[in-house]
C-alpha positions as CSV (number, residue, x, y, z in Angstrom):
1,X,-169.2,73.2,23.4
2,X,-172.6,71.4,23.9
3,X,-174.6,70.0,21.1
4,X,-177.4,72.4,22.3
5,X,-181.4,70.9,21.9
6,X,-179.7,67.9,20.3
7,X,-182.5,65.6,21.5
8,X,-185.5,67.3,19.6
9,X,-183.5,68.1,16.8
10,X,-182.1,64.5,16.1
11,X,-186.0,63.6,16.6
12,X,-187.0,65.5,13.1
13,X,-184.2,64.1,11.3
14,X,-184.2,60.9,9.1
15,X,-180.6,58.9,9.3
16,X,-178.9,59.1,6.3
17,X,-177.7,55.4,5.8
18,X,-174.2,55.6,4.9
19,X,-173.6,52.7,2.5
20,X,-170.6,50.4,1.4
21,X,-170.1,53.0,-1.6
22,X,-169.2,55.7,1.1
23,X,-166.9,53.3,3.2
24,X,-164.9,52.0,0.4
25,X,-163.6,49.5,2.5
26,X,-164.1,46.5,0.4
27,X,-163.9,46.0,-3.6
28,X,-161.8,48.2,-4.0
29,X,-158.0,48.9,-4.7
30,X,-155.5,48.2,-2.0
31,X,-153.2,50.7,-0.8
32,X,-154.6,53.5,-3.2
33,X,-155.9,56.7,-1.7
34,X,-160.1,57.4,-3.4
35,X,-162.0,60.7,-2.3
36,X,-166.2,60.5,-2.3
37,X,-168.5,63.1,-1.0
38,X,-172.0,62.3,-0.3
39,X,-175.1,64.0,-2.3
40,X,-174.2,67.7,-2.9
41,X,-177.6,68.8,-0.9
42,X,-176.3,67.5,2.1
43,X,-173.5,70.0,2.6
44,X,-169.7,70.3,1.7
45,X,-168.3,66.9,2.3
46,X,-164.9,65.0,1.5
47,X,-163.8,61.7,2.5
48,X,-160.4,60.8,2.0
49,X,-159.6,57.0,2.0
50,X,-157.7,54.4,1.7
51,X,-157.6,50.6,2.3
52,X,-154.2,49.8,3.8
53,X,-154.9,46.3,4.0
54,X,-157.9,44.0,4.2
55,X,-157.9,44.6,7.7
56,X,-157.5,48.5,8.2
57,X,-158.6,51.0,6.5
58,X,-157.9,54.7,7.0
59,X,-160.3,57.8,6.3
60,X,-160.2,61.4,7.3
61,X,-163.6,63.6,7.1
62,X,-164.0,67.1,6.3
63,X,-167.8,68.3,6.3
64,X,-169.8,71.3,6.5
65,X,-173.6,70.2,6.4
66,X,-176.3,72.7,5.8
67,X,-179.1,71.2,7.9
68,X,-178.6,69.4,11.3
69,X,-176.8,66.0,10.2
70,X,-177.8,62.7,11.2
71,X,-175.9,59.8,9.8
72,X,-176.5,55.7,10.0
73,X,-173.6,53.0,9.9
74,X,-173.8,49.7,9.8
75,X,-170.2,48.2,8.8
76,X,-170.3,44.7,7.0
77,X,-168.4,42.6,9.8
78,X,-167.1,43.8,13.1
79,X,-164.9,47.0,13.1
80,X,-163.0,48.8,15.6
81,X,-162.8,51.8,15.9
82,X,-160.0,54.1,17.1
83,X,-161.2,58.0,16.4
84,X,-159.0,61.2,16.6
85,X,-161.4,64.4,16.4
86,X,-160.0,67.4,15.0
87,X,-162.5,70.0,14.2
88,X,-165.9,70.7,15.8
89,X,-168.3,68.8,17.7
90,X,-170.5,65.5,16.9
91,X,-171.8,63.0,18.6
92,X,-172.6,59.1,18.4
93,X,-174.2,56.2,19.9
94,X,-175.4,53.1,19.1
95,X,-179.2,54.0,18.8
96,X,-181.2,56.9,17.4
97,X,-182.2,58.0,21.3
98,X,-178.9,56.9,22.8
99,X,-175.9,59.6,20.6
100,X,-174.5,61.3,24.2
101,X,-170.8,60.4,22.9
102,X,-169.1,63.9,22.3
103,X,-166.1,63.7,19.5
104,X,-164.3,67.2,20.6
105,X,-161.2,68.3,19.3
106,X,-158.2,66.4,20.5
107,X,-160.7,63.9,21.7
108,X,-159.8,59.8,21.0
109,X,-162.2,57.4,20.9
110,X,-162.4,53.7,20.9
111,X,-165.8,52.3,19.5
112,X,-166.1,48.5,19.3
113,X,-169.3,48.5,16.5
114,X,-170.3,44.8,17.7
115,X,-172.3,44.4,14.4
116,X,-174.2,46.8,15.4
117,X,-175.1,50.0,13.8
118,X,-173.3,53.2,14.6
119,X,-175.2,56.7,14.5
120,X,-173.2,60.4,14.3
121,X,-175.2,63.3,15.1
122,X,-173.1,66.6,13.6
123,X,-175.1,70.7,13.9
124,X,-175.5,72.3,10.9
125,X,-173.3,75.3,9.4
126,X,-170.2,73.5,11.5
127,X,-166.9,72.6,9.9
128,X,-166.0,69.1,11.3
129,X,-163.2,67.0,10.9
130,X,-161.9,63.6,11.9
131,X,-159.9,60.6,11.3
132,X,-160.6,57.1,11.4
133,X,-158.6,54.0,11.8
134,X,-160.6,51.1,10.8
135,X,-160.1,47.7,12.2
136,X,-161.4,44.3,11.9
137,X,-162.0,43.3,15.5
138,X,-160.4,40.2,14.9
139,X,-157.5,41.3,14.4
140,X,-157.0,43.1,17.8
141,X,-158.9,40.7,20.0
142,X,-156.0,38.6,20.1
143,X,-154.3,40.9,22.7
144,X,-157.0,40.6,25.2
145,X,-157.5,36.5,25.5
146,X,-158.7,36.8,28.9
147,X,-161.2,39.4,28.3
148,X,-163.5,38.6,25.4
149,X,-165.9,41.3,25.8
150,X,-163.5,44.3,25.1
151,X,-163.0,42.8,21.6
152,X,-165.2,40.1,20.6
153,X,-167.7,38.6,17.7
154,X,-170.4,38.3,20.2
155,X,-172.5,41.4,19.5
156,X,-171.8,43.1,22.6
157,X,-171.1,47.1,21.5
158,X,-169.3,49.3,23.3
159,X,-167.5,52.8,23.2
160,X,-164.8,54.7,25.3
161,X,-163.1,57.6,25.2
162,X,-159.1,57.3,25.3
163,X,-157.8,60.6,25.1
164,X,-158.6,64.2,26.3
165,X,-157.0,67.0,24.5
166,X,-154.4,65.1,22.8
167,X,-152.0,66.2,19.7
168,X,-153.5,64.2,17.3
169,X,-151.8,65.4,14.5
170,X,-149.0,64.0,15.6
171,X,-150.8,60.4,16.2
172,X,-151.9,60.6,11.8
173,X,-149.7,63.0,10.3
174,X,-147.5,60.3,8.6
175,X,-150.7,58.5,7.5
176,X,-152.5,60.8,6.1
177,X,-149.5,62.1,4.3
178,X,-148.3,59.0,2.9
179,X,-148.3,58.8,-0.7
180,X,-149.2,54.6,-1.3
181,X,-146.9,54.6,-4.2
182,X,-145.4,51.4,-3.6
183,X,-146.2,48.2,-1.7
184,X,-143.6,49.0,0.8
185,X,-145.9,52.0,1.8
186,X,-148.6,50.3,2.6
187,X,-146.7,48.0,4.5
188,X,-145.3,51.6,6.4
189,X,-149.0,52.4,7.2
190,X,-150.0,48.9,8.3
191,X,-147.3,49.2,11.2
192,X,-148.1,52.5,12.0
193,X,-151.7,51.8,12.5
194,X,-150.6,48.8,14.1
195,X,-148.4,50.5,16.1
196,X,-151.1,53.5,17.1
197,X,-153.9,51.3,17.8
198,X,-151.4,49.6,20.6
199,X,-150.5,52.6,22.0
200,X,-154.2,53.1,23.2
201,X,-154.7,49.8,24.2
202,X,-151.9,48.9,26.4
203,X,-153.5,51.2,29.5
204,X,-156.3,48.7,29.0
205,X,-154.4,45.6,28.3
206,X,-152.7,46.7,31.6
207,X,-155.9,46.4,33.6
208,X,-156.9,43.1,35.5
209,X,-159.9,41.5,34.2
210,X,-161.7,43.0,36.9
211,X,-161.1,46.4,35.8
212,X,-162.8,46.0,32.8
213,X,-166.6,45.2,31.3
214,X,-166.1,41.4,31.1
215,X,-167.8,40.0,33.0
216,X,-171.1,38.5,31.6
217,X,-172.7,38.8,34.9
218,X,-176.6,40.2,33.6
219,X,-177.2,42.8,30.7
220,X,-178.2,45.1,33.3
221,X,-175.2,45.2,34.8
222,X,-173.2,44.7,31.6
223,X,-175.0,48.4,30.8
224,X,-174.0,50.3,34.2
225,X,-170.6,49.6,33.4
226,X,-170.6,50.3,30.1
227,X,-172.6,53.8,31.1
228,X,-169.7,54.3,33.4
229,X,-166.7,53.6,31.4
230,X,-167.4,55.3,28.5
231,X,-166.2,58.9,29.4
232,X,-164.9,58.9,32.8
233,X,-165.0,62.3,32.6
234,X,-168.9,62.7,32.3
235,X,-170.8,59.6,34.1
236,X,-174.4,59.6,34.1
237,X,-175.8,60.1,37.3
238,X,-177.2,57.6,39.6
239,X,-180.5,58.8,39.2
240,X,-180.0,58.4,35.5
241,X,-178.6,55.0,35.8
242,X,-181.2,53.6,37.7
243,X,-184.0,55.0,34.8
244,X,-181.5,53.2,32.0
245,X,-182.0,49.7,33.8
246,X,-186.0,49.7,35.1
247,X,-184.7,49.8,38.6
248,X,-184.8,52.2,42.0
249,X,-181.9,53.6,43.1
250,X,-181.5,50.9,46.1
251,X,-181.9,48.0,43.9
252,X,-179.5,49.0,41.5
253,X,-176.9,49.4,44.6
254,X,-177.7,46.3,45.9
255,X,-177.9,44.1,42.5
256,X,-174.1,45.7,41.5
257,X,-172.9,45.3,44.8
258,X,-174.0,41.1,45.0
259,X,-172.7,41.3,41.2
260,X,-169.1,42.7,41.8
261,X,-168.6,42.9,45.3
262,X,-169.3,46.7,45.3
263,X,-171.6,49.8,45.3
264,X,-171.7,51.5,42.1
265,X,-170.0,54.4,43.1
266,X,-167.4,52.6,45.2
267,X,-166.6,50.1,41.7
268,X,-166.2,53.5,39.8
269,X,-164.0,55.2,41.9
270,X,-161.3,52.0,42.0
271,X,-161.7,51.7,38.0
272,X,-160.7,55.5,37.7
273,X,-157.7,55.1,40.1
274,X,-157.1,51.5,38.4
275,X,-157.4,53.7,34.9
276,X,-154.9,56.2,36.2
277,X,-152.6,54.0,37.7
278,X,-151.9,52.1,34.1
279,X,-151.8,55.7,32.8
280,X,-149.1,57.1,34.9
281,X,-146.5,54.9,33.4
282,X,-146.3,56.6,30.4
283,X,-144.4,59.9,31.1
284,X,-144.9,61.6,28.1
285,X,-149.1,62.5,29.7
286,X,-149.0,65.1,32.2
287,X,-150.6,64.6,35.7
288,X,-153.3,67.1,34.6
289,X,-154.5,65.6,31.8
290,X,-154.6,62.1,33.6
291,X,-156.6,63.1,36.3
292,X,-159.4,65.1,33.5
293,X,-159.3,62.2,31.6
294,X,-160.2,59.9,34.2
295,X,-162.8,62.0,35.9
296,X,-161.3,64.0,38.7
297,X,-162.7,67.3,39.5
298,X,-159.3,68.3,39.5
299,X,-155.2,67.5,39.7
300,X,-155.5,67.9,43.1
301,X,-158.3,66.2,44.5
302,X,-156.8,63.3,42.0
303,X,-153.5,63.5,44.0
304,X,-155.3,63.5,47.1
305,X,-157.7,60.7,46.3
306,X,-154.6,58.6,44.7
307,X,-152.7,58.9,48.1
308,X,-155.1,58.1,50.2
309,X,-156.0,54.7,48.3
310,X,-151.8,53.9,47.4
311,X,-150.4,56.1,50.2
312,X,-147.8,57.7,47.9
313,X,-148.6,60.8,45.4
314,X,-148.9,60.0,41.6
315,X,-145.6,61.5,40.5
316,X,-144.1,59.0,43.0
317,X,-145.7,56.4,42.0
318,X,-144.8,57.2,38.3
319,X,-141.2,57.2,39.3
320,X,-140.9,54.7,41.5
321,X,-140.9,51.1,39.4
322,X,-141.0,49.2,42.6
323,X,-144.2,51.0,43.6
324,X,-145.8,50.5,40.2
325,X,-145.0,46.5,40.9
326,X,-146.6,46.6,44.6
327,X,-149.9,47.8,42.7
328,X,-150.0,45.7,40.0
329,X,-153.1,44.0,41.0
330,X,-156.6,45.9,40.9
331,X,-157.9,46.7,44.3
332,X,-154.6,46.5,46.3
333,X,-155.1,49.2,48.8
């Protein structure tokens, strides 16, 4: 599902700026679980949350707005986000003109706020639900000391999309149903959100420096890979790219390609198989979804591309540990 004309609609509506009051995340009680809806004319809303710590806070959403819904957040310090969708179809983005992130069911998302503020962009007469894990970003940058960037104070926003059709009951069902009755409950969600947020991660942690938006090479090139990473599965074109950045199609080819060594198109194809690589070694996601999630038309042309660049087939390379230490290093071919 498309968020149809979602352009000139989001043009005639005025953010709604989503205060402290709404995120409850500080100054108020630890490890209690608080409800809040915002203004009755806006629609049927809930918010269910609760501060597990001074670092994490959880919520889960359930909304229904009667006109087209355009929201504004700006958390007080740097927050990580790690989003499981549930229930129809919004969007966000860092700017008013810029919400092309879709949240779909069984979506995960990974937004890293930067300071900056976050807009959601939800259609009207649309049930939609999600849950939240709140993070300070301090907390988690200490698992990526080599690549600032991903998790940093510096400003630098980004977004990207983790998971494609996942169960994600299964990733919140024991924290949304915990009761917070006792300090050792609270100290049973802070590990399992903890324990979640690594989950996701450790594809990424996985990744040579290379692999990732690090380097601090120009903020024009900082924003092509950032354009490119965030949904694998729905890259903006190059034509599109080129408009983003002020430059013609050539330029841009040539400016990426002094600036990493490659084309645009050629650096996106070895971050996908780079992406899917790190993916494979957990068992429990199927081929499938691996090769969706990372952009591939299909299973097949994955397992054809991922031959032809590792000369074995993904399930091999899945079950073959050796293999998976051959390749450890980005751009072996």
């Amino acid at each position: 599902m498309e968020l149809c004309g979602k352009k000139s609609v989001i043009d005639g509506c005025v953010p709604f700026i989503v205060s402290d009051n709404y995120l409850q995340e500080t100054g108020r009680a630890q490890g209690k679980w608080s409800q809040t809806s915002l203004p009755p004319e806006i629609g049927d809303t809930e918010f269910t949350t609760c501060r597990i710590c001074d670092d994490i806070t959880l919520t889960g959403s359930s909304c229904t707005f009667n006109d087209h819904y355009l929201s504004c957040i700006r958390y007080q310090k740097n927050t990580t986000l790690l989003i499981f969708g549930f229930e129809g179809v919004s969007s966000i983005g860092f700017s008013k003109n810029d919400i092309n992130y879709l949240i779909r069911p069984g979506d995960v998302w990974l937004v890293n706020t930067g300071g900056s503020k976050l807009f959601r962009y939800t259609p009207s007469k649309q049930k939609n639900e999600m849950v939240v894990i709140k993070y300070a970003t301090k907390r988690v940058g200490f698992a990526f000391p080599n690549k600032s960037r991903i998790f940093s104070d510096n400003g630098t926003p980004w977004l990207m999309r983790l998971g494609y059709q996942e169960a994600n009951e299964s990733w919140i069902s024991d924290l949304m149903g915990n009761p917070f009755n006792t300090a050792l409950d609270c100290l049973s969600a802070e590990a399992k959100t903890l324990d979640v947020l690594a989950r996701w991660l450790r594809p990424l942690a996985e990744l040579a420096p290379d692999d990732t938006p690090v380097a601090k090479k120009s903020s024009e090139m900082d924003k092509i890979i950032n354009l490119m990473t965030a949904d694998l599965a729905n890259v903006p074109s190059l034509e599109e790219m080129s408009r983003i950045v002020g430059m013609s199609h050539s330029r841009l080819n040539r400016t990426f390609k002094k600036t990493f060594g490659k084309t645009v198109f050629g650096w996106l194809r070895d971050y996908r198989l780079a992406r899917a690589r790190s993916l494979l070694k957990d068992k429990q996601r199927s081929i499938t979804d691996i090769a969706f999630l990372c952009g591939f038309s299909s299973a097949s042309h994955f397992a054809q591309t991922f031959k032809q660049r590792y000369n074995c087939t993904p399930i091999e390379f899945r079950n073959n540990e050796k293999l998976q230490e051959v390749y450890c290093e980005y751009g072996i071919s």
